[in-house]
DONU-378453 format. One record per residue: residue in three letters; x, y, z of N, C-alpha, C, O, CB in turn. Coordinates in steps of 0.001 Angstrom, whole numbers, padded with zeros to 6 digits, always signed. Glycine has a CB too. Example, Ala and Ser with C-alpha at 12.3 -4.5 7.8 and 13.67 -1.06 7.14 Angstrom:
ALA+013190-005690+007800+012300-004500+007800+013200-003300+007800+014236-003319+008465+011308-004473+009046;SER+012850-002250+007080+013670-001060+007140+012900+000030+007870+013409+001138+008039+014084-000598+005725;
// end
This chain:
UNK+000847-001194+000000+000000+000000+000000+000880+001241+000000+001786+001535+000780-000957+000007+001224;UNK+000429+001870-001004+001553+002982-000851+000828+004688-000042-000261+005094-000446+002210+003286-002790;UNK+001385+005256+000747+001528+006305+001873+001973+007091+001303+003050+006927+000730+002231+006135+003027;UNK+001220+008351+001260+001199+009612+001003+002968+010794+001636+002795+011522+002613-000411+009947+001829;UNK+004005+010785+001141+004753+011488+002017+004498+012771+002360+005444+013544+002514+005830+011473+001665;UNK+003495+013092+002490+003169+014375+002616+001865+014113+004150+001295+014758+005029+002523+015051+000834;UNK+001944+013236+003811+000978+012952+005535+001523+013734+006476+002750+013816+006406+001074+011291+006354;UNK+000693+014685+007838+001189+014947+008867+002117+013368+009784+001696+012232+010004-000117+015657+009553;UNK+003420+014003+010094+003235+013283+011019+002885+013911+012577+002980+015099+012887+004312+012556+010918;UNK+002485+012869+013405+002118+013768+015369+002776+013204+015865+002904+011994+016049+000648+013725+016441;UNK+003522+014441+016276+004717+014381+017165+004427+014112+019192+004761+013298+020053+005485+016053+016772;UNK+003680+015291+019097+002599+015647+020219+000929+015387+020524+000149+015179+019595+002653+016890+020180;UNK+000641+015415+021470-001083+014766+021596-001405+015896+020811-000701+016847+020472-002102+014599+023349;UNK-002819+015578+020534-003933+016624+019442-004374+017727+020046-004752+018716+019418-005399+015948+018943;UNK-004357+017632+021447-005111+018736+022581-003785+019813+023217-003987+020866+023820-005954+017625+024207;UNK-002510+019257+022912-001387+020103+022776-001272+021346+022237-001084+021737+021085-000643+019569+022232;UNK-001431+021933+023350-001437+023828+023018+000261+024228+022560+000942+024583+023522-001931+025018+024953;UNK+000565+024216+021986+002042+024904+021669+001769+027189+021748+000832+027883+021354+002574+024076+019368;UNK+002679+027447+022218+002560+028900+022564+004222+029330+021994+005063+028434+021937+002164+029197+024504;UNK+004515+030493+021668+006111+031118+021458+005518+032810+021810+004426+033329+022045+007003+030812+019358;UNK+006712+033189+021703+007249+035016+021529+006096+035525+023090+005528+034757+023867+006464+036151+019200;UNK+006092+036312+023086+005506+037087+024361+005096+036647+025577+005386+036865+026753+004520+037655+024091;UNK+003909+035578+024618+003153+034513+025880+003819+033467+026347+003129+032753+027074+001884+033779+025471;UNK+005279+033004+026138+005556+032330+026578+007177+032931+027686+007779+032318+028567+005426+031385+025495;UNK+007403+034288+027127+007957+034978+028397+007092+035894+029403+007622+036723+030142+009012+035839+027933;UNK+006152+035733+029368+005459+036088+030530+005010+034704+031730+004798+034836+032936+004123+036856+029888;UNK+004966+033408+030902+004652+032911+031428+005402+032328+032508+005072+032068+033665+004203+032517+030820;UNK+006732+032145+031739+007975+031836+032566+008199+032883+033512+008602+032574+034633+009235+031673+031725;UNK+007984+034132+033203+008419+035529+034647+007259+034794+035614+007392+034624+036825+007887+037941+034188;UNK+006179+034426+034877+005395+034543+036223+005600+033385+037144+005282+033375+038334+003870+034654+035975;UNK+006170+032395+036468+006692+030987+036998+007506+031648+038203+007207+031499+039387+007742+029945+035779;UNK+008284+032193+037855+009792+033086+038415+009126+033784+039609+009463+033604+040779+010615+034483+037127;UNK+008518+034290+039349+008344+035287+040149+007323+034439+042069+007580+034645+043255+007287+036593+038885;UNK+006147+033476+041324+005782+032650+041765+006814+031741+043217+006580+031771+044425+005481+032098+040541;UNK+007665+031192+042654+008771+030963+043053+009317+031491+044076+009518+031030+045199+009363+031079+042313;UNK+009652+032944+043418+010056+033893+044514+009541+034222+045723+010063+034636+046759+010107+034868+044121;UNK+008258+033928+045368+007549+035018+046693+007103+033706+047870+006499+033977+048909+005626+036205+045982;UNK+007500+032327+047511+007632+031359+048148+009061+031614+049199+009011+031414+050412+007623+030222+047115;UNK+009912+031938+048702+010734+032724+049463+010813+033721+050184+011546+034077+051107+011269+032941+049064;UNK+010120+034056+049748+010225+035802+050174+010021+036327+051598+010540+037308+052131+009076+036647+049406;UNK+009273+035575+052015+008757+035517+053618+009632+035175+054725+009458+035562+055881+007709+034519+053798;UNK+010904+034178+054185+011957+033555+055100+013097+034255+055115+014108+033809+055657+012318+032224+054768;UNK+013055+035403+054531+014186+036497+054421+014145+037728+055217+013380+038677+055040+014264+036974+053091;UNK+015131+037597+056192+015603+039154+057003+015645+038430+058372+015812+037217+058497+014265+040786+056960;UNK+015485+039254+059316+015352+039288+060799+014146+039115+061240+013951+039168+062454+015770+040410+061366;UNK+013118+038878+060371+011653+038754+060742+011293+037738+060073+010148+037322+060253+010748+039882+060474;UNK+012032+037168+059270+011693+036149+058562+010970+035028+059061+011123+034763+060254+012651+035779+058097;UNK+009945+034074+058132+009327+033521+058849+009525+032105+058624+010450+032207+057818+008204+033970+058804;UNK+009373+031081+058720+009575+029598+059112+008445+028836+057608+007369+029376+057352+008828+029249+061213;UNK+008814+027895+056995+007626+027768+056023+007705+026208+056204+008790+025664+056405+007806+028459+054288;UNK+006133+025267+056103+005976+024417+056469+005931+023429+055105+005060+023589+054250+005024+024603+057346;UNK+007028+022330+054990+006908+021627+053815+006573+020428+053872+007361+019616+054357+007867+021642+053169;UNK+005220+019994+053353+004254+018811+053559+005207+018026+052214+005330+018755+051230+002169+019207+053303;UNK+005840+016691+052113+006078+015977+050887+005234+014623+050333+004872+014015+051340+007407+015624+051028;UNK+004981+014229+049650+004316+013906+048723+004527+012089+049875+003708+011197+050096+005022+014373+046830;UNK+005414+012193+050145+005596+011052+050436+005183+010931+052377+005206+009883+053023+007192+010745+049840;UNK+004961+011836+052731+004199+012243+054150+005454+013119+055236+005508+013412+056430+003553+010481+055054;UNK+006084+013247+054387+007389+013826+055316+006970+015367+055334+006523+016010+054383+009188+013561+054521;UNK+007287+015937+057005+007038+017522+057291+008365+018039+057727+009328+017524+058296+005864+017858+058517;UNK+008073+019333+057232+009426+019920+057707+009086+021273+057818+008300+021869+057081+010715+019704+056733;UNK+010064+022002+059312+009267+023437+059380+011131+024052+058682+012024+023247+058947+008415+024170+061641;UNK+011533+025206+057973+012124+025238+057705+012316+026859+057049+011509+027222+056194+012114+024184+057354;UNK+013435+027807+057501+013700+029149+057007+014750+028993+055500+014898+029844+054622+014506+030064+058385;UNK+015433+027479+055595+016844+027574+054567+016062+027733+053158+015111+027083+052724+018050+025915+054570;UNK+016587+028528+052737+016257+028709+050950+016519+027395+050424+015567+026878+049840+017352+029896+049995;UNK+017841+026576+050511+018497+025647+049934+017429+024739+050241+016974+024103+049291+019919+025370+050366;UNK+016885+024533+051509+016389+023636+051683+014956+023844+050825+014637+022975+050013+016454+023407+053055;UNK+014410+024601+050957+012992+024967+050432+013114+024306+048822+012564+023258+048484+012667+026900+050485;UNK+013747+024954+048151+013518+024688+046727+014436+023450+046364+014730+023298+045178+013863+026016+045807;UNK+014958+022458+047413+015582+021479+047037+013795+020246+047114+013676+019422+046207+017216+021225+048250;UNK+013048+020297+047842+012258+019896+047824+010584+020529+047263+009483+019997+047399+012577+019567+048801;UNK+010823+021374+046845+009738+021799+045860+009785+021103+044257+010894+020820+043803+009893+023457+045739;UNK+008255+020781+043232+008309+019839+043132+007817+020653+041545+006691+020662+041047+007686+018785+044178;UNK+009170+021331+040976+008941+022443+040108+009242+021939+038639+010253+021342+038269+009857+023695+040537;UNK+007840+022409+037673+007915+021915+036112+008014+022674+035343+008310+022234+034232+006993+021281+035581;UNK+007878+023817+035443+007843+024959+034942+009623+025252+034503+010507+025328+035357+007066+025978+036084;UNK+009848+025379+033063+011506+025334+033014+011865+026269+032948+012991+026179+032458+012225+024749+032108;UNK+011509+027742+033238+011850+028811+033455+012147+029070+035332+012737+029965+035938+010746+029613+032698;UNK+011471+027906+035765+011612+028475+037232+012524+027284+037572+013360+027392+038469+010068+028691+038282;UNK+012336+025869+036695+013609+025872+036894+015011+025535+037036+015752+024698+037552+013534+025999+037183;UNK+015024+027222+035909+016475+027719+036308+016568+028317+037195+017578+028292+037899+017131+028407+035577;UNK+015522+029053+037439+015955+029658+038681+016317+028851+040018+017088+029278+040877+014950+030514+038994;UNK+015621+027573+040072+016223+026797+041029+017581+026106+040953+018113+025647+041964+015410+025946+041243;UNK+018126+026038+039757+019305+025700+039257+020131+026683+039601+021142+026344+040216+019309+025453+037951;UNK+019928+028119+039305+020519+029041+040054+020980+028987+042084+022008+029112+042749+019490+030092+039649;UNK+019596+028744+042346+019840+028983+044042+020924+027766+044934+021551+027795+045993+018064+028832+044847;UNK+020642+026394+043446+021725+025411+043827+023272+025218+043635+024214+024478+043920+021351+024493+043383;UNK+022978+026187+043072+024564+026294+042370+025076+027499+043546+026262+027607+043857+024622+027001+040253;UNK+024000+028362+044127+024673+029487+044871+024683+028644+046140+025077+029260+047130+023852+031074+044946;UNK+024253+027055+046377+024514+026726+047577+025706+026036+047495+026617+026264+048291+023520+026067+048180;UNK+025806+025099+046490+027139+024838+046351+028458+025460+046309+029341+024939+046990+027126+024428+045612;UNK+028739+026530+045589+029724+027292+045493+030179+028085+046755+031309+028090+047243+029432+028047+044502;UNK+028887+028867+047256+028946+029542+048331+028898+029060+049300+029899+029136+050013+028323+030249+048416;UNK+027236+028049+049977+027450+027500+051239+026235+029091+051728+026623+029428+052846+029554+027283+051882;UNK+025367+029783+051409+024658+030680+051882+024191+031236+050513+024424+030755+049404+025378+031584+052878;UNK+023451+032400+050833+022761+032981+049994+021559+032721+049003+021005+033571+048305+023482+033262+049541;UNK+021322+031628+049068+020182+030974+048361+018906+031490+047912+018436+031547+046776+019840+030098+049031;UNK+018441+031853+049031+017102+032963+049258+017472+034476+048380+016954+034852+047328+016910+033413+051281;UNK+018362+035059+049063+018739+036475+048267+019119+036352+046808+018739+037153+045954+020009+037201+048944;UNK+020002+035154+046533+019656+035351+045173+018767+034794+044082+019012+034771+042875+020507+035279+044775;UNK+017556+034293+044792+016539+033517+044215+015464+034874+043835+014937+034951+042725+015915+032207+045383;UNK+015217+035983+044997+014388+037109+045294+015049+038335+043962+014513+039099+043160+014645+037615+047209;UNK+016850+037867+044411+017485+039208+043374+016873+038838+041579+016329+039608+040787+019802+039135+043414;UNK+017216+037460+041428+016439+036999+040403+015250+037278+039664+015072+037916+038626+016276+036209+040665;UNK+014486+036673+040411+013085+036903+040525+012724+038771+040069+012114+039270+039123+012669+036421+042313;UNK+013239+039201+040924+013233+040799+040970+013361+041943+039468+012755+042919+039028+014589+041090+041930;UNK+014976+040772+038950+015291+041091+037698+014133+041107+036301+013681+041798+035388+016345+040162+037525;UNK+014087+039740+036978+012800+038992+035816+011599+039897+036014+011286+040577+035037+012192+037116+036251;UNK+010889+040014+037097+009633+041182+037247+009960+042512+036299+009168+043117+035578+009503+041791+039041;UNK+011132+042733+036486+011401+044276+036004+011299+043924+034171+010543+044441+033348+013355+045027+036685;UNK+012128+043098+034013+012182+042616+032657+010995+042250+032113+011266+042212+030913+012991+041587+032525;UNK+009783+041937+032236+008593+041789+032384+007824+043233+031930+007311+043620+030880+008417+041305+033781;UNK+007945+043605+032776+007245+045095+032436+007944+045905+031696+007399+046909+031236+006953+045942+033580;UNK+008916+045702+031509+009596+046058+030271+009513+045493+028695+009393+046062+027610+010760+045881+030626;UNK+009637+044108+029103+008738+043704+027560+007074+044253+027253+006554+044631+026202+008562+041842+027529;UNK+006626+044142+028366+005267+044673+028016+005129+045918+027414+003967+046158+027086+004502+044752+029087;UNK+005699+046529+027236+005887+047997+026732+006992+048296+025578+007496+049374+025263+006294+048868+027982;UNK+007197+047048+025072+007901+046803+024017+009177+046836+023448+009492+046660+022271+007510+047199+023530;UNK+010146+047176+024798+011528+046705+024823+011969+045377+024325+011634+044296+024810+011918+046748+026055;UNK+013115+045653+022840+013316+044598+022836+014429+043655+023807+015403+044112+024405+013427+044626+021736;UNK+013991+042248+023773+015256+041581+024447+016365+041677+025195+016738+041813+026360+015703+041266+023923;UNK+016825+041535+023897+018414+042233+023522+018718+043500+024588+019485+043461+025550+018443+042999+021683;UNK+017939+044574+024166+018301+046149+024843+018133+045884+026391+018602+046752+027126+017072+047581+024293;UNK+017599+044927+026907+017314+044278+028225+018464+043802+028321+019334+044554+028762+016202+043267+028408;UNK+018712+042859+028064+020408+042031+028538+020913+043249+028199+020183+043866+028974+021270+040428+027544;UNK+021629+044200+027626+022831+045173+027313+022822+045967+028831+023665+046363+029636+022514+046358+025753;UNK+021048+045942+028685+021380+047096+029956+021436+046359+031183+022088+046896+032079+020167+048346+030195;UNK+020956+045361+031408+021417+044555+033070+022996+044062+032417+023624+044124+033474+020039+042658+033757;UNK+023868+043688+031541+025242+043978+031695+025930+045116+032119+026960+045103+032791+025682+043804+030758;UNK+025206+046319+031620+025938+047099+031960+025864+047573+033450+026753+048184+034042+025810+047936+031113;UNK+024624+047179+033966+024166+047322+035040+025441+046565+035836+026304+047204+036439+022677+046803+035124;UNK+025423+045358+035757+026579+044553+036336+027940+044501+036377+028690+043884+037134+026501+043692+036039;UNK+028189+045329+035337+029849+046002+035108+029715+047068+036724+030315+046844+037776+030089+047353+033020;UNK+029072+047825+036537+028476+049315+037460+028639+048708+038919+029488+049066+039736+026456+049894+037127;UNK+027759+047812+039086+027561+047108+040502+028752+046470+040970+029066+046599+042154+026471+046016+040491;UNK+029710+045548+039894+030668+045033+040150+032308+046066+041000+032997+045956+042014+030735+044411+038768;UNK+032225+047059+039693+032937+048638+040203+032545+048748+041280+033547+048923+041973+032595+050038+039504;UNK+031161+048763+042256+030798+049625+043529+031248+048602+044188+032203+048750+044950+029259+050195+043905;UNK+030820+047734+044065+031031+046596+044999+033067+046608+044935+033367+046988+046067+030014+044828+044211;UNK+033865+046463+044459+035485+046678+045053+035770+048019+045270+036968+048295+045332+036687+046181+044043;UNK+034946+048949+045406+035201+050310+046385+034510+050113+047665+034700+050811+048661+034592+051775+045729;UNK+033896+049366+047603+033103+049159+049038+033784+047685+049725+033294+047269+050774+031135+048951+048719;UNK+034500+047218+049315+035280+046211+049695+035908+046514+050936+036483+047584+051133+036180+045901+048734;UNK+035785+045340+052021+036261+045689+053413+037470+044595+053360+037444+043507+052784+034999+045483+054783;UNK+038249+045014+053909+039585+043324+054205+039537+043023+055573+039700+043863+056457+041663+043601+053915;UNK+039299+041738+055769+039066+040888+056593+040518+040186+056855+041168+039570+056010+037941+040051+056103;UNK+040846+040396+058090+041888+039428+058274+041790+038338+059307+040754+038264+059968+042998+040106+058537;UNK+042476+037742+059446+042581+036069+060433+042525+036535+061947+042056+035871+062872+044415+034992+060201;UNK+043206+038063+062052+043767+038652+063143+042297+039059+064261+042025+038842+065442+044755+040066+062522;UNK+041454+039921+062815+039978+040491+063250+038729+039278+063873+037735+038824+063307+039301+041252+061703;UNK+039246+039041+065153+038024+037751+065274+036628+038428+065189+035758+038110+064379+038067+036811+066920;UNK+036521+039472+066197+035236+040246+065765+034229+040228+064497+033106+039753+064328+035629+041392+065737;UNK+035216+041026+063598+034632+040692+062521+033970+039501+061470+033011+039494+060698+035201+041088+062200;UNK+035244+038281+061960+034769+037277+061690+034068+036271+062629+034109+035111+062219+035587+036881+061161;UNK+033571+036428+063546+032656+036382+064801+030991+036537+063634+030217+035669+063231+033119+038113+066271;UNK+031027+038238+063409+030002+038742+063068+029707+038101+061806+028531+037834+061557+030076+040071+063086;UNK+030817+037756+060794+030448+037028+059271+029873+035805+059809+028766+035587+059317+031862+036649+058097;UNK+030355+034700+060883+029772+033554+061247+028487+033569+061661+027693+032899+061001+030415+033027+062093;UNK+027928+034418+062978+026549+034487+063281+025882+034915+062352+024722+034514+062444+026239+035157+064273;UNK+026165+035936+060955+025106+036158+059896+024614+034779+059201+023462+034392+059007+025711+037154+058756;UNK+025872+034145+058880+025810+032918+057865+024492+032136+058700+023508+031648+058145+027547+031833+057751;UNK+024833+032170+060564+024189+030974+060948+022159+031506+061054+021180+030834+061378+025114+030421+062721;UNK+022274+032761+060670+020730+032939+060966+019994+031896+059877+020459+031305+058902+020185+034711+060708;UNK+018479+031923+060531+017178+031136+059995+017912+029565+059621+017550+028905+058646+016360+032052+058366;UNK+018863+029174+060462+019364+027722+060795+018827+027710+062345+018521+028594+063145+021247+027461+060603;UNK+018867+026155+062384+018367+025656+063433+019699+026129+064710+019276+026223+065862+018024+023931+063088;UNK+020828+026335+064546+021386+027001+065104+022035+028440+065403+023020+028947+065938+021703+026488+065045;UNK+020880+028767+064733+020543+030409+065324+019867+030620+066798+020143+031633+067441+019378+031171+064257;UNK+019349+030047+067095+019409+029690+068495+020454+030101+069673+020231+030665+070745+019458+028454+068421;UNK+021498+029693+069188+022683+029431+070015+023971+030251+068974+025122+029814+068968+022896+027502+070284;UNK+023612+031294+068259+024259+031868+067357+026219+032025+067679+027253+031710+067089+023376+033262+067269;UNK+025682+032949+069441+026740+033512+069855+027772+032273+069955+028937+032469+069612+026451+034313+071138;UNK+027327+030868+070467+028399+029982+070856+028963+028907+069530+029925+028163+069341+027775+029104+072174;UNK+027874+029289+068869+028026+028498+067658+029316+029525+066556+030010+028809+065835+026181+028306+066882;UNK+029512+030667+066487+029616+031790+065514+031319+031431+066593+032377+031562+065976+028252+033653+065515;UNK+031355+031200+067426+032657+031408+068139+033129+030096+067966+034352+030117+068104+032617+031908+069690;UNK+032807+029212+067779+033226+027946+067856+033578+027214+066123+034237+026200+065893+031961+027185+068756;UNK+032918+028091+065150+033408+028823+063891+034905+029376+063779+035851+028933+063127+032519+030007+063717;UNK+034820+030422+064576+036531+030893+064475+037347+030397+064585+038304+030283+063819+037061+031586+065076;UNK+037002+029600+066468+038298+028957+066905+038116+027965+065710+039205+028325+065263+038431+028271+068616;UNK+037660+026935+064699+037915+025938+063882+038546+026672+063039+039576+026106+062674+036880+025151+063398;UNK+038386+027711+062550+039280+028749+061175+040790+028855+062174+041802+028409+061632+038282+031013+060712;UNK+040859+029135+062866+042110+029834+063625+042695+028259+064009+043882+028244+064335+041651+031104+065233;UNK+042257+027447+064005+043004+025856+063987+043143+025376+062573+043941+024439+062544+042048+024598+064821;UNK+042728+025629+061555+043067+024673+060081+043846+025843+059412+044436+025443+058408+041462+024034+058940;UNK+044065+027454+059720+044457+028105+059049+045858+027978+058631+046472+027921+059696+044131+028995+059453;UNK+047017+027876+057307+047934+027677+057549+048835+028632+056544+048708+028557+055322+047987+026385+057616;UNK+049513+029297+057018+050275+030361+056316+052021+029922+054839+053238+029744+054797+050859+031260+057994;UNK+050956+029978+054108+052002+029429+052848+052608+030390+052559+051742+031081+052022+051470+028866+051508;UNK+054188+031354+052516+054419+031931+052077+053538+033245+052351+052916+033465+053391+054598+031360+051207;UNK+053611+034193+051068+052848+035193+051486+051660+035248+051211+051105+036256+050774+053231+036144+051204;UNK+050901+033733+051524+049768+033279+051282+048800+032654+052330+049427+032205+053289+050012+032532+050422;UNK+047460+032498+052420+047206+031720+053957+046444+030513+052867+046100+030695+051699+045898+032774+055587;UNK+046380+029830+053317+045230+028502+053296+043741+028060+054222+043726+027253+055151+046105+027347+053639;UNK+043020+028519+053899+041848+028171+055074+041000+027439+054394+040158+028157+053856+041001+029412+055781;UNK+040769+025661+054060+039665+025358+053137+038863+024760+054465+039430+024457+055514+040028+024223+051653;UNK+037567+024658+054244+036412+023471+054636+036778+022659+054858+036474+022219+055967+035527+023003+053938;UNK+037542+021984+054134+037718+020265+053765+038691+020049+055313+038608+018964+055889+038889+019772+051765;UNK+039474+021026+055822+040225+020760+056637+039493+020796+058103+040189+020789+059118+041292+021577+056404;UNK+038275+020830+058166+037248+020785+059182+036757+019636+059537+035736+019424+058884+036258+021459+058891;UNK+037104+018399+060594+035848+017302+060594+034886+017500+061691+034973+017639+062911+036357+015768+060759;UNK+033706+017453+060606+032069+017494+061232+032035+015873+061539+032343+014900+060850+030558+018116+059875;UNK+031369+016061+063278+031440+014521+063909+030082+014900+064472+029873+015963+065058+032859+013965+065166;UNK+029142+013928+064247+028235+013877+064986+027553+013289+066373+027815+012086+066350+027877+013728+064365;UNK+027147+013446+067017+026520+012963+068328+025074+012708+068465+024286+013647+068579+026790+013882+069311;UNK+024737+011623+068460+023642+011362+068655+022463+011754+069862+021254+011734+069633+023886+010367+068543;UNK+022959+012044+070935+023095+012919+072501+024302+013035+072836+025422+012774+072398+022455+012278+073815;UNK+023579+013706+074138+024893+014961+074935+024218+016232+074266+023299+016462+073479+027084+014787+074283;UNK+025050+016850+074910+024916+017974+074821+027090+019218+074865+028282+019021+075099+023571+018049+076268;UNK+025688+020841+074255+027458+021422+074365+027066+022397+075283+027899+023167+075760+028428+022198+072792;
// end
């Protein structure tokens, strides 16, 4: 029997909405933005605690960004990147998760209402590069140096890191017990220091207490 080569072929079901150009970057900001404001509440000094029910019956009350969107259960592929983003800022960094999920998010809103009014693309990325050249400049004039010497200071970098953790609680003894581990693995190469993580062992206790 011979078949027409000109037949459709279906790639996709028949009830398959396909969408491009406008409606499908709004849809993704709003994914984004969505996202965000799931966050948004567990950020600052007032921040609040968010309760994560899982599929599989597990609860968890929880402020960590990392943690939040490691278990959110996201299809939307605009949001995510953005969760690809907040994992990569946990990995690399070890903090910040939340702030730069919100800074994100933030970008994308703005970019949003900017397409709506008919900016193209393009003139969007040029100007958040240039934006980021600008910010990058302020940011090494505003640069503070931290040394091994300043426990204070690095006192104060430890108790920030430890807020909306379960050991924020106990910030002050925890944030000190931080240093003294930096001021024990630190090791002076030349006119260089060495301070990694890796030279830290985390031991756990099942009870007791500190």
């Amino acid at each position: 029997m011979e078949t027409s080569s000109d037949a459709p072929v279906i790639i996709v079901r028949e009830q398959t909405r396909v969408t491009s150009g406008p409606e499908v970057q709004q849809k993704i900001i709003h994914a984004c933005r969505a996202l965000a404001s799931i966050l948004r509440g567990t950020l600052g000094p007032r921040g609040l605690d968010k309760g994560l029910y899982k599929s599989n019956g597990e609860f968890a009350i929880t402020s960590d960004g990392a943690r939040i969107i490691n278990d959110l259960l996201i299809k939307n592929p605009g949001a995510k990147l953005l969760v690809s983003l907040g994992k990569s800022q946990e990995s690399v960094i070890g903090d910040g998760v939340t702030t730069t999920v919100l800074f994100a998010g933030a970008l994308l809103d703005e970019a949003g209402r900017l397409l709506r009014t008919g900016v193209h693309p393009l003139v969007i990325v040029d100007g958040y590069q240039a934006a980021l050249s600008h910010a990058l400049t302020r940011l090494d004039e505003l640069e503070i140096t931290v040394t091994g010497d300043d426990r204070d200071m690095l006192t104060q970098v430890a108790c920030t890191a430890l807020s909306g953790r379960v050991a924020a609680a106990e910030s002050e003894m925890f944030s000190t017990m931080i240093v003294d581990a930096l001021d024990t693995v630190t090791q002076q190469q030349g006119d260089s220091t060495r301070c990694e993580a890796e030279d830290v062992l985390f031991a756990k206790s099942e009870e007791g207490a500190l």
